[in-house]
C-alpha positions in Angstrom: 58.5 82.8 -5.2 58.2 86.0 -4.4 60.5 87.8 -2.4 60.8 91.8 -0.8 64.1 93.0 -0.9 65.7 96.7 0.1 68.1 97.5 -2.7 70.9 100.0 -2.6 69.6 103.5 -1.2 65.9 102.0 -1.1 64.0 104.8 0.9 63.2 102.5 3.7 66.4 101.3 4.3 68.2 104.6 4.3 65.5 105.7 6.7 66.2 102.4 8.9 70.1 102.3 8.7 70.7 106.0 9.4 68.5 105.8 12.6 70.2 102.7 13.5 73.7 104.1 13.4 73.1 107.0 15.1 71.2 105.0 17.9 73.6 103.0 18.2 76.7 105.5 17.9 75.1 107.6 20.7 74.9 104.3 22.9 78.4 103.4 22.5 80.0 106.9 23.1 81.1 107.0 27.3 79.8 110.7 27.0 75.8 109.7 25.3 74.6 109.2 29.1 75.6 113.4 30.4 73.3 114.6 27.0 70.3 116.1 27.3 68.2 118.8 26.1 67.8 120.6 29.8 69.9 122.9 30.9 70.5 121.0 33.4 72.6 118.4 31.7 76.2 118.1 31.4 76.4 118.5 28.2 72.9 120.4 26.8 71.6 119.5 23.3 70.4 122.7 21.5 68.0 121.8 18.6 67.2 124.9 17.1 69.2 124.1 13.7 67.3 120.6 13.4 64.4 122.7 12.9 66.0 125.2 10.8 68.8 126.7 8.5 71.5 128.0 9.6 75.5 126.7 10.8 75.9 128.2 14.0 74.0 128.3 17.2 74.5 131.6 19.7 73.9 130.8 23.3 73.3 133.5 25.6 74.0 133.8 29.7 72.8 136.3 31.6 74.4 137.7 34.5 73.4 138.3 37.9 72.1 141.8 39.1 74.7 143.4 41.6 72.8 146.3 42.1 72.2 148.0 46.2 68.6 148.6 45.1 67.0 151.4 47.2 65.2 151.6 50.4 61.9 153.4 52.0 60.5 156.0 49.7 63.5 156.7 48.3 63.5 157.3 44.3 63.7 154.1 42.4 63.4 155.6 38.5 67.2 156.8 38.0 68.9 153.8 39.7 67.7 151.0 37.1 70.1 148.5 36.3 71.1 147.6 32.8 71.1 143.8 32.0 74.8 142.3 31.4 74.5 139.3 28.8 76.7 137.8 26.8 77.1 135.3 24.3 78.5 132.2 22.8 78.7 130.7 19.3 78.4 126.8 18.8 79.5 126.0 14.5 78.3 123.1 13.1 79.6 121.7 9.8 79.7 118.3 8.3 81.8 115.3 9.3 81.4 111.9 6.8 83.2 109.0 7.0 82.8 105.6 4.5 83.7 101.5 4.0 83.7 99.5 1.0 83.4 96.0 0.9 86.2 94.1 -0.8 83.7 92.3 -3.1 81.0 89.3 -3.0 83.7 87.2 -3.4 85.9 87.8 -0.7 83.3 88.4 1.3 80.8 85.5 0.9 78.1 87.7 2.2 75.1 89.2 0.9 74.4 92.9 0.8 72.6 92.8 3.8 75.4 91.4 5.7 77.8 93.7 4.2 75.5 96.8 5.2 75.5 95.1 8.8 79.3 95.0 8.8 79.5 98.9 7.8 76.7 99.5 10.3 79.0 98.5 12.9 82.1 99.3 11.9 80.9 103.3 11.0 79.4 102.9 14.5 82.5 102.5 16.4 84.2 105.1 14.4 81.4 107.6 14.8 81.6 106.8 19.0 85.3 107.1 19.1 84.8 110.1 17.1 82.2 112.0 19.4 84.7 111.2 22.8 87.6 112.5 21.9 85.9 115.5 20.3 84.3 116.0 24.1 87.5 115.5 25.4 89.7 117.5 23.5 86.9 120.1 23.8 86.4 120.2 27.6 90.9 119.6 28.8 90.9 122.6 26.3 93.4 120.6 24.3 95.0 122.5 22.0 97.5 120.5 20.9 94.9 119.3 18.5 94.2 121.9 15.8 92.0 119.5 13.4 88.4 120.2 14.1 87.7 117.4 13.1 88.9 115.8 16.2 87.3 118.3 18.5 83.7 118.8 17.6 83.8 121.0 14.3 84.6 123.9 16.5 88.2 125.0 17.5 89.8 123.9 20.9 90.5 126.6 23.1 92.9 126.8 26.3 91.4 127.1 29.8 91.4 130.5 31.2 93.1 130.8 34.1 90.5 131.0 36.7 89.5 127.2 35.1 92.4 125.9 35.3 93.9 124.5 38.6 97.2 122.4 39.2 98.5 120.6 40.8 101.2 121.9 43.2 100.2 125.7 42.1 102.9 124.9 39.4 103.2 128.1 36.7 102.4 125.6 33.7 102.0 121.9 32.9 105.4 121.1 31.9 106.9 122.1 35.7 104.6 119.0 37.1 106.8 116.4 38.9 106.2 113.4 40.7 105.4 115.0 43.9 102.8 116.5 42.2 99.9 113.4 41.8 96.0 113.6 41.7 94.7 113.3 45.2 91.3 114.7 47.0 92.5 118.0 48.1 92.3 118.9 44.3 88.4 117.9 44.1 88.1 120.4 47.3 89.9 123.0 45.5 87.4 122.5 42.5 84.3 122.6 44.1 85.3 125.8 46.5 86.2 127.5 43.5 82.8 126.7 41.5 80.8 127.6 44.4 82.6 131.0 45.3 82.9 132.5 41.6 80.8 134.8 42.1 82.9 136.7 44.7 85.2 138.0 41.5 82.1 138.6 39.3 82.0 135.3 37.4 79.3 132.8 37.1 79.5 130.0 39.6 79.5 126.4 38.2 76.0 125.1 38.8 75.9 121.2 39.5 74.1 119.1 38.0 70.0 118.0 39.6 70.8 114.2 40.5 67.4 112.8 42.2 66.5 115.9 43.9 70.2 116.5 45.2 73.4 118.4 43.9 76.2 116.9 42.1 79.0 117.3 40.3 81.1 115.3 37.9 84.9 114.8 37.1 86.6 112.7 34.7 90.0 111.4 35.4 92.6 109.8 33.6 93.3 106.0 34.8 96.6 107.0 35.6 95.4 109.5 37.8 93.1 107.3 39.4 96.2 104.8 40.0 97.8 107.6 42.0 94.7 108.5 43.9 94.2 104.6 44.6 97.5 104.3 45.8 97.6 107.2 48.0 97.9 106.4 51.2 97.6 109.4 53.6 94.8 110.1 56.1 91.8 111.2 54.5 92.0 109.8 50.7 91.1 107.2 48.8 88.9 105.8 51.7 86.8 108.5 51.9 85.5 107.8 48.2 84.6 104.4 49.4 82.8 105.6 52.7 80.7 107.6 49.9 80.0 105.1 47.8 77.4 105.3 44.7 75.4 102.0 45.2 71.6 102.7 46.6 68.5 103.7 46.2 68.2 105.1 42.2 71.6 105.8 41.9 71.8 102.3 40.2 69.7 103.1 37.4 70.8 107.2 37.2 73.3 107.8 34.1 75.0 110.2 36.1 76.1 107.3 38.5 76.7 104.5 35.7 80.2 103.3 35.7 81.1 106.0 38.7 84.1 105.2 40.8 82.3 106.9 43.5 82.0 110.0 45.0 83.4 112.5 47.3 82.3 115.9 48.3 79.7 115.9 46.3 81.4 114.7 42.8 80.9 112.1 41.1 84.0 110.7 40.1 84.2 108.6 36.5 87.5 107.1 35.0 87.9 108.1 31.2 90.8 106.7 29.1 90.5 109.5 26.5 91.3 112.6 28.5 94.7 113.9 27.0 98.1 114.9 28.1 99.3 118.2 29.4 100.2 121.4 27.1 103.6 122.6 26.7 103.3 126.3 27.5 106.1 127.5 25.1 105.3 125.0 22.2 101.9 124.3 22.4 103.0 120.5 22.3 101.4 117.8 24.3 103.2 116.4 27.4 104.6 113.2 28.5 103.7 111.9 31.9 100.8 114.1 32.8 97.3 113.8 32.2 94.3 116.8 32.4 91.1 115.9 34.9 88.4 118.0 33.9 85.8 119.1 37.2 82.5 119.4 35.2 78.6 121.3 36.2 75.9 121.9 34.3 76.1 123.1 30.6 80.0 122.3 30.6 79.7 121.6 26.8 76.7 122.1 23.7 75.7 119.6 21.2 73.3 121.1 18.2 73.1 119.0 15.3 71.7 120.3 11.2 68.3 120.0 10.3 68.5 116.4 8.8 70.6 115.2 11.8 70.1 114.5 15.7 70.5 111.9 17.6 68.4 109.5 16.3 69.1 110.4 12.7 72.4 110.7 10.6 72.8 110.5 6.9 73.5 107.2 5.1 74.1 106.3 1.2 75.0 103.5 -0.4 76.7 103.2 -3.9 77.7 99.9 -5.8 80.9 99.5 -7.4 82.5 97.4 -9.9 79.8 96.3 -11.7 78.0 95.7 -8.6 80.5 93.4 -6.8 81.5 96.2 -4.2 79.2 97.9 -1.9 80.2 101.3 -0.2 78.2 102.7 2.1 79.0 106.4 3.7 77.5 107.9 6.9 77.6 112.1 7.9 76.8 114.1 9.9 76.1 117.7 10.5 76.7 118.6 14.2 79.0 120.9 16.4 80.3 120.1 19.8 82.2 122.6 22.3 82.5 124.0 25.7 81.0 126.8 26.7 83.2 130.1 27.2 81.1 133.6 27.9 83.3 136.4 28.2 86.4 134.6 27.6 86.5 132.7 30.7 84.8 128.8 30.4 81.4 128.2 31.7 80.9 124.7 33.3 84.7 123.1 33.0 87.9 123.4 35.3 91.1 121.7 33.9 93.0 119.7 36.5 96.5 119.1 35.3 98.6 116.7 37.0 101.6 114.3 37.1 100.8 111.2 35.9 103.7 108.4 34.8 102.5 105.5 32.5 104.3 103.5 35.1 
């Protein structure tokens, strides 16, 4: 009897097992549901490398005119004003990661099942992966200096005008217990996104949620414990009193999982965010935790020309005489935040106190 079967690196099966794990990897990531390819998204895809060569993609922001402009008659050619841009660079570079099956043996299964197993296990790695890259990225985490934990491209530290904490405290290391997550910090980030202008730099635009405007911000679940727990006038109630459910908030990504909102952000527990920065040794920090306040264009994906997010590269090899089957899946991407003129774009850092227990 005949029978039609997909051997090692068959083209179909590449074709079908590199979509699926990319599919699949971009569905299990928390961050998969703030991409998009508008500039409106949380984090925006730029596809201009799947389309052609190159391993970096330069993103330019223009500023606003702040010019008096003239009035009446008065003699405009003289009193132009010159366009202020500038710009920023996304790398991309290749990330791979492989399994190998312990033999037919040991593993009873045929090579479909094997590929199965490396589908789902490279899947999970690939998710994990693309988090902690976002959040490393966006808490301007420093602390980790492998690029290959934060998106291909370098982590850099917040500036100081994206960066608030708790308490006013000078760095992250003087946080103390007194010095908790609670709501007054989510006022203080939206006041300061919607009045940066004022010192020349670009406000952070929300997001377009079904006609209205939003923010989001990630917190730690420790620092949700302490805004939970809070019990002065004015706190955790008032997220409840706003809560998410209704209408086609249900079925927006922007909403899914949401704690709830207040004050117009949209508030989302995230287990990966990292620990405070040690000022003088660039070392991570026990007992406190960075909430990032997020708008539009916070961070870029762009992925290489045989990538995106339906796509990534798969190839299969046998091994031992054919008993062992490897299978290894890349990528050529680059994931940051955006920074123009040395000050971030979309992201303030939130720093505060928060105890395991």
């Amino acid at each position: 009897m005949a029978k039609t079967e997909f051997g090692v690196n068959h083209p179909l099966a590449v074709k079908v097992w590199s979509k699926k794990l990319m599919t699949e990897a971009i569905a299990n990531t928390w961050i998969g549901k703030f991409i998009g390819n508008s500039k409106d998204s949380l984090i925006y895809r730029k596809d201009e490398l799947s389309k052609n060569a190159g391993d970096q993609v330069v993103c330019g922001l223009r500023m606003r005119l702040v010019g008096e402009g003239v009035q009446g008659d008065a003699t405009l050619e003289g009193q132009e004003e010159a366009l202020t841009t500038y710009s920023d660079t996304l790398v991309i570079n290749q990330l791979r990661h492989a399994t190998r099956s312990a033999g037919k043996m040991s593993e009873q299964r045929v090579p479909f099942d094997v590929r199965q197993d490396n589908l789902e296990g490279l899947r999970d790695w690939w998710a994990e992966r693309l988090d902690q890259s976002f959040a490393n990225q966006v808490a301007g985490f420093t602390v980790q200096t492998d690029t290959r934990f934060t998106g291909n491209n370098a982590a850099v530290a917040a500036d100081s005008d994206h960066l608030i904490r708790a308490g006013g405290v000078a760095n992250d290391e003087s946080l103390t217990a007194s010095h908790k997550f609670d709501l007054s910090l989510i006022d203080a980030c939206v006041a300061r996104a919607k009045t940066y202008f004022e010192a020349g730099i670009p406000i952070i635009r929300p997001l377009r949620v079904d006609g209205e405007d939003k923010y989001v911000m990630f917190l730690h679940p420790y620092q949700v414990r302490d805004m939970r727990t809070n019990a002065s006038n004015g706190q955790w109630l008032d997220i409840q009193k706003a809560a998410t459910a209704g209408g086609d908030r249900e079925r927006n990504p922007i909403f899914t999982g949401a704690l709830g909102e207040y004050n117009g952000v949209v508030l989302h527990e995230w287990t990966r965010l990292p620990k405070g920065v040690h000022s003088g040794t660039n070392a991570s920090f026990d007992n406190t935790r960075r909430a990032v306040f997020a708008g539009a264009q916070a961070a870029c994906v762009a992925f290489g020309s045989e990538n995106g997010v339906d796509k990534m590269t798969w190839f299969e090899e046998l091994f031992d005489y054919g008993n062992q089957l490897g299978v290894s899946a890349g990528a050529i991407f680059g994931l940051k935040k955006t920074r123009f003129n040395g000050r971030d774009f979309g992201t303030i850092v939130v720093p505060t106190y928060a105890a395991a227990s």
